[in-house]
C-alpha positions in Angstrom: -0.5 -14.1 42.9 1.1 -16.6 40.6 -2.1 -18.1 39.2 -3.2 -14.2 38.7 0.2 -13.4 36.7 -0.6 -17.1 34.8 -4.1 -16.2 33.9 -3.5 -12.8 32.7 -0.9 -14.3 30.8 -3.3 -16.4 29.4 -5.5 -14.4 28.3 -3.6 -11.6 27.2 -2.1 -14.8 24.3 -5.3 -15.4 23.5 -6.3 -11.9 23.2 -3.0 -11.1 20.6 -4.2 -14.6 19.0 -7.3 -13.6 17.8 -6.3 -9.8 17.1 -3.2 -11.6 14.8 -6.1 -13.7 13.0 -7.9 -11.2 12.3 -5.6 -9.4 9.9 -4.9 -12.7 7.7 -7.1 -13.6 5.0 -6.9 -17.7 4.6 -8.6 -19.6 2.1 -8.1 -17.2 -1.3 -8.9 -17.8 -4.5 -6.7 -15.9 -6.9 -6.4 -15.3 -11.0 -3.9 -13.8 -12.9 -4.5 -12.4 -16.4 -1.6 -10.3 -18.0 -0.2 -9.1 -21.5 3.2 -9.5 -23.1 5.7 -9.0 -26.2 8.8 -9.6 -26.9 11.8 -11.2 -28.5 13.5 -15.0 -29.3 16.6 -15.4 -30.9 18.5 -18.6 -31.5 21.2 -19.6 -33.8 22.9 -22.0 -31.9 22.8 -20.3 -28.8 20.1 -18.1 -28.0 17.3 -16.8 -25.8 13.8 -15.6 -25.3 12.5 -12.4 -23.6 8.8 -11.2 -22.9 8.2 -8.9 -20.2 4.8 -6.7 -19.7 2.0 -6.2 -17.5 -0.9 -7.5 -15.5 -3.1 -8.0 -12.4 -3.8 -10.8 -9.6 -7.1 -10.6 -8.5 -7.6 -12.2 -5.3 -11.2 -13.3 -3.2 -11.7 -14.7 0.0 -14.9 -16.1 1.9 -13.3 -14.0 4.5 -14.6 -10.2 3.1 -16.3 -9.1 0.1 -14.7 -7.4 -2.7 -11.4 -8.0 -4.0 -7.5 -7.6 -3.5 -6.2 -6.5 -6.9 -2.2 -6.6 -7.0 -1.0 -5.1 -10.5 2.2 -7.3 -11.4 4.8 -7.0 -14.3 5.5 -10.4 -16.3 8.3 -11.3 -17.6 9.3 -14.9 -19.2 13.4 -15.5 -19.8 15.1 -18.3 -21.2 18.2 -19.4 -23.2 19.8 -22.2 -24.5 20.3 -24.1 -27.8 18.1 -24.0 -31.2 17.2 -22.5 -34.6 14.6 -19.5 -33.5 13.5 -15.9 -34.7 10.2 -14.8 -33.6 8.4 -11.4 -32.8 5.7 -11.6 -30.1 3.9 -8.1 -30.5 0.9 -10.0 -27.8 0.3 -13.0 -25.9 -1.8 -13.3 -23.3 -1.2 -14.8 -20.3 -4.6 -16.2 -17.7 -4.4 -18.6 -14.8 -7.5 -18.9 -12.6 -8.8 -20.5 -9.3 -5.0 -20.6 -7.7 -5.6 -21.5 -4.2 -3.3 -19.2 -1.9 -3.5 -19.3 1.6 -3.1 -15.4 2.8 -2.5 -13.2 -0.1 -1.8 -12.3 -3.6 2.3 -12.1 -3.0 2.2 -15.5 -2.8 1.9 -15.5 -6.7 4.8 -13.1 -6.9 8.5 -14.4 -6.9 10.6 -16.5 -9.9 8.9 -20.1 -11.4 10.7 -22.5 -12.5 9.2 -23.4 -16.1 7.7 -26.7 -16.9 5.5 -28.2 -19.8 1.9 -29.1 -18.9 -1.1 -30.6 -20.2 -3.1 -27.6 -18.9 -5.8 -29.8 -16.9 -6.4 -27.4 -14.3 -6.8 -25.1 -17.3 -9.2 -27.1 -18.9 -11.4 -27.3 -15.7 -11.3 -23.5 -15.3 -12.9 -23.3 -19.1 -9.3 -21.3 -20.8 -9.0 -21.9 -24.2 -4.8 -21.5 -24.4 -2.4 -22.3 -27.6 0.5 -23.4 -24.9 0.4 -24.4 -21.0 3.3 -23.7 -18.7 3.8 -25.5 -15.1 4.7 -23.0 -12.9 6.8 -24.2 -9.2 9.1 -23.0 -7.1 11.3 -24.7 -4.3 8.2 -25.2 -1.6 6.2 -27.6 -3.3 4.0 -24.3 -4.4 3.0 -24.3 -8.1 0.2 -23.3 -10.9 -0.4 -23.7 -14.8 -0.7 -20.8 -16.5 -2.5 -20.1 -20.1 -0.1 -18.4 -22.8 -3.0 -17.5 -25.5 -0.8 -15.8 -28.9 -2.8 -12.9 -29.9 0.0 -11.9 -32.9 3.5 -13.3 -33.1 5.8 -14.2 -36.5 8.3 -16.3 -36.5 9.5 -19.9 -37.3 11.8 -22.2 -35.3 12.6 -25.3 -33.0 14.5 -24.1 -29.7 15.2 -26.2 -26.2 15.6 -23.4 -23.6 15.5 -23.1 -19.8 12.8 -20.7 -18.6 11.9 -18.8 -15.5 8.7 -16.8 -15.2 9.4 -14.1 -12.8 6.0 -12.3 -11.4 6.8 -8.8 -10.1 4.6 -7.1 -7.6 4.0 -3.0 -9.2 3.7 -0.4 -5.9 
């Protein structure tokens, strides 16, 4: 009777194992491509403030189609400088972000850094700036800022986070 109960038990693990795997999607590829405008402000003491909307677009091996998670934007930042500019557009794009189970990985605050933008470069975006994108777990992505219309003139050191904000 107690090899029966241990088998069953057995098997009704594996059984929950495989129904558990099949409602995760591993291996995604994911790309992010977004709008915003906004304001930056510095005499002395300032900040910077874009905000608007977007879309990550996730694929997996796994099924065909796509997930598509519309996401707000929004870049912050303040510290010291000489700064007054109007974005009325930028675009932002990231592609081919590996994510291992869905597009809410993407979501969350990023600590800003500067880049080179090689991952960038070997996705084929054409960007005016490059931001390094991380948070706490290692976890982190470059994303494209391309300046469709912004005027404005100044120098400015600022701490930025890039928050991504899933939209129900």
């Amino acid at each position: 009777m107690k090899k029966l109960v241990t088998l069953l038990t057995f098997v009704f693990a594996i059984v929950l194992s495989q129904a558990a795997s099949a409602h995760t999607i591993r291996g995604m590829k994911c790309n992010l491509e977004g709008e915003m405008s906004g304001l930056s402000i510095s005499i002395f003491f300032g900040g910077q403030a874009l905000a608007g909307e977007g879309e990550i677009v996730c694929t997996s091996p796994e099924f065909n189609g796509e997930i598509v998670q519309p996401v707000e934007l929004r870049l912050v930042s303040g510290g010291v400088g000489f700064d007054i500019t109007f974005v009325k557009s930028i675009d932002v794009v990231a592609y081919g972000i590996d994510v291992a189970h869905d597009p809410n990985q993407l979501t969350g605050s990023f600590k800003v850094g500067a880049t080179a933008g090689a991952t960038l470069f070997d996705q084929g975006v054409d960007f005016d700036a490059a931001l390094k994108l991380s948070r706490g777990q290692g976890f982190g992505f470059e994303v494209g800022l391309i300046g469709k219309d912004a005027i404005g003139l100044g120098v400015r050191l600022h701490g930025m986070v890039f928050k991504i904000t899933p939209i129900n």
